[in-house]
C-alpha positions as CSV (number, residue, x, y, z in Angstrom):
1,X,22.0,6.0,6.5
2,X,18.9,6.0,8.6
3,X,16.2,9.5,7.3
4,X,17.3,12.2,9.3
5,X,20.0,10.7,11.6
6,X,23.8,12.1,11.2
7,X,26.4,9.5,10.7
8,X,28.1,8.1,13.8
9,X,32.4,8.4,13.4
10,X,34.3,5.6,13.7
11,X,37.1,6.1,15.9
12,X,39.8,2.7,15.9
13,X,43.4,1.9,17.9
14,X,46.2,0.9,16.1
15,X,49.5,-0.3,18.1
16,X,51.8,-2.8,18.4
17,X,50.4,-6.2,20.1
18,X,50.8,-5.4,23.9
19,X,50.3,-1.4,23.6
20,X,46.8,-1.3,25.4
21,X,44.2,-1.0,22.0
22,X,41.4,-3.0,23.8
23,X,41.9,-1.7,27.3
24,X,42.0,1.7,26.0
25,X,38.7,1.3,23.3
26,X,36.5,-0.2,26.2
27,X,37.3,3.0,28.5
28,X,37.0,5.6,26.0
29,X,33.6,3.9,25.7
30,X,32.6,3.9,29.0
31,X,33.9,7.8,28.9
32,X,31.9,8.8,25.8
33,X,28.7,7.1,27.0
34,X,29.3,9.0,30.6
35,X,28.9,12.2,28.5
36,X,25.5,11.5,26.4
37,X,27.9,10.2,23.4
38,X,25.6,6.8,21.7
39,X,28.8,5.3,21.0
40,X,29.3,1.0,20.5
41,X,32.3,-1.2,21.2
42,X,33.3,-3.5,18.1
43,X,36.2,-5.8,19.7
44,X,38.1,-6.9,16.1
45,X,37.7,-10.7,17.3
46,X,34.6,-11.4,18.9
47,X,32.1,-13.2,15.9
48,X,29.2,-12.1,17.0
49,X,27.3,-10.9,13.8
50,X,23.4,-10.6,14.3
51,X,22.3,-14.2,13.8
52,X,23.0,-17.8,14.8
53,X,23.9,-18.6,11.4
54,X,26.2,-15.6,10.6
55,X,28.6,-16.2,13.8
56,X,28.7,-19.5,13.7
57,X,30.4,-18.5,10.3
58,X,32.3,-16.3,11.6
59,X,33.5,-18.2,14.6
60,X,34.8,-20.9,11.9
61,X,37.0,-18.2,10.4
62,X,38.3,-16.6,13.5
63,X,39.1,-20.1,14.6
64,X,41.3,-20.3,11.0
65,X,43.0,-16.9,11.5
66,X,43.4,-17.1,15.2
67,X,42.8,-20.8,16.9
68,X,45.4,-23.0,14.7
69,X,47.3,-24.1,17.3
70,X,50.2,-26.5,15.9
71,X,48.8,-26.6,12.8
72,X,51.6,-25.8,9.5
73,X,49.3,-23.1,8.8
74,X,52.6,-21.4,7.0
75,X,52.4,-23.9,4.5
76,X,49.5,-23.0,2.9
77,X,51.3,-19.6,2.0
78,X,51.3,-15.9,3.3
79,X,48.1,-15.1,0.5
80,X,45.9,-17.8,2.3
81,X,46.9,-15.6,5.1
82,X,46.4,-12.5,3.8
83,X,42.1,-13.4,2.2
84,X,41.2,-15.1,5.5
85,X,42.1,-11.7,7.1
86,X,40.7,-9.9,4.5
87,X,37.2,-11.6,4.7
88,X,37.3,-11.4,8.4
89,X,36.8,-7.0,8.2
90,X,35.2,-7.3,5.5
91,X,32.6,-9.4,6.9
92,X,32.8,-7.1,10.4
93,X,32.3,-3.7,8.8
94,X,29.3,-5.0,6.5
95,X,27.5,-6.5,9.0
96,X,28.3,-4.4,12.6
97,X,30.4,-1.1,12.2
98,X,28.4,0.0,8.8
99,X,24.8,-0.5,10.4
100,X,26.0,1.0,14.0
101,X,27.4,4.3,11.9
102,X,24.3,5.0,9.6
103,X,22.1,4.8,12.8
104,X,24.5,7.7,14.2
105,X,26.5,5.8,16.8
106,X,30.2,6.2,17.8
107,X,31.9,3.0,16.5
108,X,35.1,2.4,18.6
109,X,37.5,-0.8,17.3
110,X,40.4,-1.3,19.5
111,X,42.1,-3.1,16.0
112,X,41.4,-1.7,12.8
113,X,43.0,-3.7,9.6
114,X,46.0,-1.6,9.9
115,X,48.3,-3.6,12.1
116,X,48.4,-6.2,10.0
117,X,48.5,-4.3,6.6
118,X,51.6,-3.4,8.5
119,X,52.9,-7.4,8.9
120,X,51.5,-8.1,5.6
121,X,54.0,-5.0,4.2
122,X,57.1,-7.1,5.6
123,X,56.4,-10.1,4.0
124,X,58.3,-10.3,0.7
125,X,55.6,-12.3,-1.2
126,X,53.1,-9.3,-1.0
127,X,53.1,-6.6,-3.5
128,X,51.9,-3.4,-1.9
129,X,49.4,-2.6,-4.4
130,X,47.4,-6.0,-4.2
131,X,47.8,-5.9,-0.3
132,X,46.3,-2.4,-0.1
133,X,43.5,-3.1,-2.6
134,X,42.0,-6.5,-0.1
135,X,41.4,-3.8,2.4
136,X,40.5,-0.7,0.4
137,X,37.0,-0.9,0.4
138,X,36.6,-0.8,4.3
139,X,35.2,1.7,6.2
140,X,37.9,4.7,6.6
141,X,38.3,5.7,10.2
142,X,37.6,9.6,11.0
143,X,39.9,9.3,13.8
144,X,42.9,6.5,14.3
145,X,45.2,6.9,17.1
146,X,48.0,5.0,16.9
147,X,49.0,4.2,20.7
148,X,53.0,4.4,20.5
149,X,54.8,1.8,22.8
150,X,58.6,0.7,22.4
151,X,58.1,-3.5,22.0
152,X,60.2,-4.1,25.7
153,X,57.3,-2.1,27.2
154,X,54.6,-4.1,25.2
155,X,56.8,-7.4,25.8
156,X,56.3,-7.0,30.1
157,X,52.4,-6.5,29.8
158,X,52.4,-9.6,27.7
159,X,51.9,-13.1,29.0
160,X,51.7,-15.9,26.9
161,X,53.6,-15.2,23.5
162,X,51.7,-16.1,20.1
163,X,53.8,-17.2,16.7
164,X,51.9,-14.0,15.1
165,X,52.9,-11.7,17.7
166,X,56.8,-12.9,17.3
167,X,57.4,-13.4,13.8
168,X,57.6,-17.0,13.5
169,X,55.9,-17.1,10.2
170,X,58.3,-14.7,9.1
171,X,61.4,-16.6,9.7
172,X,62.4,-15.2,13.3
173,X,61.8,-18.4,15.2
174,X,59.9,-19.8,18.5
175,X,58.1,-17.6,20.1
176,X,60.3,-16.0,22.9
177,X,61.0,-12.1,24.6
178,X,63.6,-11.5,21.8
179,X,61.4,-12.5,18.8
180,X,59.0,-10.6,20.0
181,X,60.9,-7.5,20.1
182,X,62.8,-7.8,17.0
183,X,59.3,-8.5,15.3
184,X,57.3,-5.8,16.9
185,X,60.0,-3.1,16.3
186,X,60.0,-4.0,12.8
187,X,56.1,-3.5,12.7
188,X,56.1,-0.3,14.5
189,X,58.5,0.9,11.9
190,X,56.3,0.5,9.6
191,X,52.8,1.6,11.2
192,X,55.1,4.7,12.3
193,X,55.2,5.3,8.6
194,X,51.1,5.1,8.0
195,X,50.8,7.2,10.7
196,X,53.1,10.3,9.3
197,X,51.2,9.3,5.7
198,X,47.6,8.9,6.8
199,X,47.9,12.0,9.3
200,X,47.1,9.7,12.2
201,X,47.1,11.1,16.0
202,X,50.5,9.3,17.5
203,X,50.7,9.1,21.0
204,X,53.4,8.0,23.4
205,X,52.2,5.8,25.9
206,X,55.4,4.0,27.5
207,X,54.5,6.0,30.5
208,X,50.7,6.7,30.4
209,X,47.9,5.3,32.3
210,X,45.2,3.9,30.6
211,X,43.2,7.0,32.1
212,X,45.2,9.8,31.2
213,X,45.3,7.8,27.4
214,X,41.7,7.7,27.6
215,X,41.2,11.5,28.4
216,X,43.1,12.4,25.4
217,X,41.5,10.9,23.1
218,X,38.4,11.6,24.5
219,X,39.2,15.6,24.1
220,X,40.6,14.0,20.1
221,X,37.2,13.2,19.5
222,X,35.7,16.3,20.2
223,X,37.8,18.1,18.2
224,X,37.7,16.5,15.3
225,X,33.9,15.6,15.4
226,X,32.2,18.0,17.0
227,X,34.7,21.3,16.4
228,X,32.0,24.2,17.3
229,X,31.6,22.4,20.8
């Protein structure tokens, strides 16, 4: 940590794919800036990371975990899966939310490594205590709020459909509006369950706007970061 600077928080969005994490982390920016807050977006898949070198990198792995396309990526197994994802955050908190919180800024993520901790939990070829060590040595959020949608409402903001999003590489099939809610509901069920265990801040937001959403949390983080104020 920089001499004589406090350490910025790290505040991140977990939901179901569809539930409004980046939407809502770029206004709760824009709100926190408005009041004198130094605070920084981080968007979990942009691969910008300081140099040329370094997100070219990174754009090669995002382009593995995220760009495949066609590609039988299923074949090469769920733990191929699983390290790409793990060296992806690993690689984002060393190099962008670490530096950013030492020099006392207000991280905001709109996707932590929880959501997918969560798909990773439903697959039956992950033991829970290997899955939870390839993330345990990130950055722990001082505030999570876990944005709280039912899957049909996350399913009519969505457009195009991804195999990820639907559980495809679980077994559930093509990508469709069905998929996607029997997947989704499954996730939530168990991000539901981090939230009761991690002492997350749930909110409903079937029938929020993303400016009421954004004023809440906004009043979350100064209660938990800055109590006396």
């Amino acid at each position: 940590m920089t001499a004589g600077v406090e350490r910025g928080a790290l505040i991140c969005f977990e939901g179901l794919d569809g539930a409004g994490k980046t939407t809502i982390a770029r206004s709760v920016v824009a709100a926190l800036t408005a009041e004198g807050v130094a605070a920084a977006l981080v968007e979990r898949k942009d691969p910008e990371c300081g140099t040329p070198e370094l997100t070219g990198r990174m754009a090669l792995l995002k382009a593995l975990i995220w760009e495949y396309g066609d590609a039988p990526i299923g074949e090469l197994g769920d733990h191929h899966a699983l390290y790409n994802m793990a060296s992806w955050f690993s690689a984002m908190d060393l190099r962008k939310v670490r530096p950013l919180l030492a020099a006392g800024v207000t991280v905001v993520v709109d996707n932590w490594y929880y959501k997918f901790l969560a798909r990773f939990t439903l697959k039956k070829t992950m033991d829970a205590g290997h899955l939870a060590a390839c993330f345990a040595h990130l950055t722990r959020p001082d505030l999570v709020v876990y944005l709280d949608v039912d899957p049909e409402v996350a399913v009519a903001r969505k457009g195009e459909l991804g195999k990820g999003e639907t559980g495809f590489f679980d077994g559930l099939g093509p990508p469709s509006r069905e998929t996607f809610v029997r997947y989704q509901g499954q996730v939530g069920e168990v991000m539901r369950r981090l939230a009761r265990e991690e002492g997350w801040c749930s909110m409903d937001v079937n029938d929020q706007t993303p400016g009421q959403v954004t004023s809440r949390v906004v009043e979350l983080f100064r209660q938990r970061t800055r109590p006396g104020a």
